[in-house]
C-alpha positions in Angstrom: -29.7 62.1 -79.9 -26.5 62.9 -82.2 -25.2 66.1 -81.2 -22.8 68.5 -83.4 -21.6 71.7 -82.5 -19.6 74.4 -84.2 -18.1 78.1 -83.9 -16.2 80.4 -85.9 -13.8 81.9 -83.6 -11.5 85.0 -85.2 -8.8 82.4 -85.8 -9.8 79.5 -85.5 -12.9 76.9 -85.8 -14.2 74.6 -83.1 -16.4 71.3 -83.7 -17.6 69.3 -80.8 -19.5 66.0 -81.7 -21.1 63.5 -78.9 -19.0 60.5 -77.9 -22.3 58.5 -78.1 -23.6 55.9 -80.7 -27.4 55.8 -80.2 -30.4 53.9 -81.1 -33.5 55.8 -79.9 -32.9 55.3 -76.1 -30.3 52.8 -76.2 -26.5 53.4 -76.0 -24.7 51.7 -78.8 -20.8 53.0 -78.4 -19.3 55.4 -75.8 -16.6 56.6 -77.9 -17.8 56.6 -81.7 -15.9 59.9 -83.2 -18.3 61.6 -85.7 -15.4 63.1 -87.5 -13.6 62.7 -90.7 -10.2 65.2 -91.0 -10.5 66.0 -95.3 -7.6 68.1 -95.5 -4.7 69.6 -93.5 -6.8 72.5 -92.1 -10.5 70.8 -92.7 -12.6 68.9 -90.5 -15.9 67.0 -91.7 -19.0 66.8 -88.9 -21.3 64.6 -89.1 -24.8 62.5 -87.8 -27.9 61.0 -88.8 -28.1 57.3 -89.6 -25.4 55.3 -88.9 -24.8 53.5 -92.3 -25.4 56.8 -94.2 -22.9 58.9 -92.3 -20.2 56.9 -92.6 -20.6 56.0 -96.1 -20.8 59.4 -97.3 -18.4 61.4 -95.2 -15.6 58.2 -96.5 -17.0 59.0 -99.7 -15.7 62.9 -99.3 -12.9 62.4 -97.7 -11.6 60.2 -100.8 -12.7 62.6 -103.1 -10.9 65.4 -101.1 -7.4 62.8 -101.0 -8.1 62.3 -104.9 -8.4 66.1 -105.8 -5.1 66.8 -103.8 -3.5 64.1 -105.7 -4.9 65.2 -109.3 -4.1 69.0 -108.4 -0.5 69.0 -106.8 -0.1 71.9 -107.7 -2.9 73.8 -106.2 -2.4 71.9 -103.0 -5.5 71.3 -100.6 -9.4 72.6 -101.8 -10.6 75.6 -100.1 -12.9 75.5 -97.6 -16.0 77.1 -99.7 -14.8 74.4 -102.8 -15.7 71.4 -100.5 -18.9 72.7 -98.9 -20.2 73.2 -102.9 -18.7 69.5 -103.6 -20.5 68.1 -100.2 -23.8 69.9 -101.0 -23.6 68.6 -104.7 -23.1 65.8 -103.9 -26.1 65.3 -101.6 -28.2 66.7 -104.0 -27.5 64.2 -106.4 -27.9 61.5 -104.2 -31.4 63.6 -103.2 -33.0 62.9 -106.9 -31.8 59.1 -106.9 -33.1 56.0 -105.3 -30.4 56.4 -102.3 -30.7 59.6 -100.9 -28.0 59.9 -98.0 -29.7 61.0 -94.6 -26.8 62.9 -93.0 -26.4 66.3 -91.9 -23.0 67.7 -91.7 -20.4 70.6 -90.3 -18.0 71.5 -92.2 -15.2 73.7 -90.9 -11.5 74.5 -91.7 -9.0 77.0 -92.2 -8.7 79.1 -95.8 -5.5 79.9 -96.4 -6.1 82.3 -99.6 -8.9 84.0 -97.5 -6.9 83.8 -94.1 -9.5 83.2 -91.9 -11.9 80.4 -90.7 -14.8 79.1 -91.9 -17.5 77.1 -91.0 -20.2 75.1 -93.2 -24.0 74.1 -92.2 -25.2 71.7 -94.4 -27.7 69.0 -93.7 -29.8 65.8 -95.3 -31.8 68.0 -98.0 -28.4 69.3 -98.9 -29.3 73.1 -98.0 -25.6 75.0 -97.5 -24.6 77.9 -95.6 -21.6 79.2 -94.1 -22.3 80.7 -90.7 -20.5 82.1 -87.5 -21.9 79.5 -84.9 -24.1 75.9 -86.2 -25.5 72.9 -84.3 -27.4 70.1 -85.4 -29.4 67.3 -83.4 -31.2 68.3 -79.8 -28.2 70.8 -79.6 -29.6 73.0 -82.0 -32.7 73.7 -79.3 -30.4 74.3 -76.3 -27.3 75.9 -77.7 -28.1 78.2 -80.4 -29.3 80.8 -77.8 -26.8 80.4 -76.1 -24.0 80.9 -79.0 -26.7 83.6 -80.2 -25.4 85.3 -77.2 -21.7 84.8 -76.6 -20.5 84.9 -80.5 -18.8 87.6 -82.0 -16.4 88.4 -84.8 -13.4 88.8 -82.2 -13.8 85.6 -80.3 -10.4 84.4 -78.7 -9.9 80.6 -78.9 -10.5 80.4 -74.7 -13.5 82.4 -75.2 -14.7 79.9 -77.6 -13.6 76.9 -75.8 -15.7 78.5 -72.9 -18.6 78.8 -75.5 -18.9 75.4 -75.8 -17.9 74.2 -72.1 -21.8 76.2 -71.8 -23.1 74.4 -74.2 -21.8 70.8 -73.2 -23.0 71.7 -69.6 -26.5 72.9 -71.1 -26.9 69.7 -72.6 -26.3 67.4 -69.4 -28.5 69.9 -67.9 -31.5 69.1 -70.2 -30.7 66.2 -72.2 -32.1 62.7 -70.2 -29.6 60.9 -72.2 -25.7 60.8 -71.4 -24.3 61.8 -74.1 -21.0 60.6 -72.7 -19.2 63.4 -73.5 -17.8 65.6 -76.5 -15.6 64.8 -78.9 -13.5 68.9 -79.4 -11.8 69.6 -81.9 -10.1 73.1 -83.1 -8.9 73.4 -86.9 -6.6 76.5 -87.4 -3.7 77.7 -89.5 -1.6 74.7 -88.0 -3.8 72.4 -88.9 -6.8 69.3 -86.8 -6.1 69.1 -82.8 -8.5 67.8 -80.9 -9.1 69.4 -77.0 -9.7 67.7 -73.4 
């Protein structure tokens, strides 16, 4: 019952991830943050099973802190560089004995491209960069609802509004609390998180 959210607004992108840890019905953690920050202006999403997803997304942002370190003088990876890496990198763990069961959003701020981007990946490491993602039971009740409300031009209130829809749609339908949303908006200026 993991949800992830995501939007491309026209400067910015917002990732919401549940508060709740969950075992088939059974409430785990009210406050487990399904994030990792890679960069300045990137923010990692992610959910599926519980070992897996925190393994791999440490595993990332290491390599991420590693390539910045190697490459001073290129500065942070760009946004398109560490949705190839991630995918890669699930795809090799795909052909191996230990294949990773994690499905991920990846969004952040380009700075040689200017604008935001955002990153659907998930467990059979498929990639693509779209303007609005979910993943989990979110995926069957917010989609439509992005579907309908996302544009190219989106202000960051409009966005924030986006998913205030979506959050309400999923207590609206869900039968499990998922105790909230973890917001987050990753811009020019870098990861803030959102009330």
């Amino acid at each position: 019952m993991e949800t992830l959210l995501g939007l491309c607004t026209k400067n910015e992108v917002i990732i919401a991830a549940s508060r709740a840890a969950v075992r088939g019905v059974t409430v785990l953690k009210d406050s487990d943050d399904k994030t990792r920050q890679l960069s300045e202006n990137c923010l990692l999403a992610f959910s599926g099973e519980s070992g897996d997803t925190v393994q791999f997304a440490e595993y990332i942002q290491a390599n991420t802190a590693l390539f910045e370190l190697r490459n001073t003088d290129i500065g942070q990876p760009r946004i398109k560089n560490l949705a190839s890496f991630t995918r890669k990198t699930l795809a090799d763990a795909l052909r191996s004995r230990s294949p990773y069961q994690v499905n991920m959003l990846l969004g952040g701020y380009d700075d040689v491209d200017k604008k935001p981007s955002l990153y659907w990946i998930d467990y059979l490491a498929s990639s693509v960069s779209v303007p609005y993602a979910a993943h989990g039971y979110a995926s069957y009740y917010c989609l439509s609802t992005m579907d309908r409300h996302a544009r190219d031009d989106l202000t960051l209130e409009e966005g924030l509004d986006i998913m205030a829809r979506c959050a309400a749609e999923l207590d609206k339908r869900l039968p499990i609390n998922l105790k909230g949303l973890y917001v987050y908006v990753v811009g020019e200026d870098g990861v803030r998180k959102v009330d």
